[in-house]
C-alpha distance (Angstrom), angle and dihedral (degrees) to the residues before:
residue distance angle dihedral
X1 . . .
X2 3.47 . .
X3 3.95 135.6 .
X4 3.88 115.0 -109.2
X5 3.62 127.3 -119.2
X6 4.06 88.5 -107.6
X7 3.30 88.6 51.3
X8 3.97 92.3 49.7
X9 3.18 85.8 42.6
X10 4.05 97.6 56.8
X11 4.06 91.1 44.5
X12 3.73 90.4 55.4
X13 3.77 93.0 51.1
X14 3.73 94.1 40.1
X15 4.13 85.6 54.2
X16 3.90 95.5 53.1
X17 3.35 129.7 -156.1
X18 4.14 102.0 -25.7
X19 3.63 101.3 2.0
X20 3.22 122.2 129.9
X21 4.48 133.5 -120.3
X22 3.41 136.0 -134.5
X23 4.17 87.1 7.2
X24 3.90 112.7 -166.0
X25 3.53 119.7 -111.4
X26 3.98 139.0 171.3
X27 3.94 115.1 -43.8
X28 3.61 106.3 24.5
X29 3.86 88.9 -63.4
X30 3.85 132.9 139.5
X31 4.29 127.3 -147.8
X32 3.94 110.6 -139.5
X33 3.81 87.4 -124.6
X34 3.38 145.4 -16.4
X35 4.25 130.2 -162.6
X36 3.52 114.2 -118.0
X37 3.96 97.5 -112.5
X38 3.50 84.2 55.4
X39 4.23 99.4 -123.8
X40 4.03 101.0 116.5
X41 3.75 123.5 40.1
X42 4.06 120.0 -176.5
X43 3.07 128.0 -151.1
X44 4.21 118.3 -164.0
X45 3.96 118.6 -143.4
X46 3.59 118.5 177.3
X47 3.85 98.9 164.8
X48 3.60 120.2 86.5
X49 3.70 95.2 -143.6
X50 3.55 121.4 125.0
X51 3.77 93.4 -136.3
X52 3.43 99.0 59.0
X53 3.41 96.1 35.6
X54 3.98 87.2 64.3
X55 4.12 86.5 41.3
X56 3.45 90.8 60.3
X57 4.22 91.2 43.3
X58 4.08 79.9 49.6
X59 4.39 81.8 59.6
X60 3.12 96.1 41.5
X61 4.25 91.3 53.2
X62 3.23 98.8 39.6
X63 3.96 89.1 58.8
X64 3.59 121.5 90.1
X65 4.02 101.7 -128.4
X66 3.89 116.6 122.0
X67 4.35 87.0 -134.6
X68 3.67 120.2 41.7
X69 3.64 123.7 -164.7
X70 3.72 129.5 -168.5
X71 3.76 121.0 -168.5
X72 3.92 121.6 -143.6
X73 3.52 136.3 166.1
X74 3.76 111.5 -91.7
X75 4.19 91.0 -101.1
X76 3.28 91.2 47.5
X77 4.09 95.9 58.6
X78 3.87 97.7 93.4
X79 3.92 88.3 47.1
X80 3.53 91.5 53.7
X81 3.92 93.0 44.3
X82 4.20 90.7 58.7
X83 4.32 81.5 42.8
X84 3.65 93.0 57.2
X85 4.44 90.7 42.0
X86 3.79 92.6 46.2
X87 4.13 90.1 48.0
X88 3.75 93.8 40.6
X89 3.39 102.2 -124.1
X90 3.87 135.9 152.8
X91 3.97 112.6 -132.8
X92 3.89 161.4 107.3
X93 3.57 122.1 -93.9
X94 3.78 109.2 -156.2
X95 3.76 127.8 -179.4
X96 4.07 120.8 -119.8
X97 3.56 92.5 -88.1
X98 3.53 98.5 43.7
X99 3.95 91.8 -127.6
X100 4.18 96.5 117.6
X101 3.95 121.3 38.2
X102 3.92 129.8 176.9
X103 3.97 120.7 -164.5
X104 3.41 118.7 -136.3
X105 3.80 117.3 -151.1
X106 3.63 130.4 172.4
């Protein structure tokens, strides 16, 4: 299936101006996006399904950025929050448009 222009759209923006999309990382897997000093990689999740909400945390910790972002839709926030706890992972949940953001500490 393939990704939709929004969603395109968001990787692009979350990459900034030379950073780099859908950046390999261990086990055959790609990041959304990536900035070009390498300190904040995204990661864009539009289902609401648990299991691929904790995939994508799995992307995100598995990456080698200091802060990790993961992009939900706003209903999905608190899912993403309990996602982030059960994989162990350190980072901020933001919605789409980047307007509400939880931090997720351990």
């Amino acid at each position: 299936m393939s990704e939709s222009k929004s969603h395109k759209r968001l990787k692009k923006k979350a990459a900034g101006k030379g950073g780099t999309t859908e950046k390999s990382i261990t086990k055959r897997r790609r990041l959304d996006a990536q900035t070009k000093d390498k300190r904040i990689a995204t990661e864009i999740e539009r289902s609401g399904d648990k299991d691929s909400l904790e995939e994508a945390v799995k992307r995100l910790k598995d990456s080698q950025s200091p802060q990790k972002v993961l992009l939900v839709p706003q209903g999905d926030m608190l899912k993403a929050v309990e996602a982030a706890k059960d994989v162990g992972v350190k980072l901020k949940v933001m919605n789409l448009s980047k307007t509400k953001s939880r931090n997720v500490g351990l």
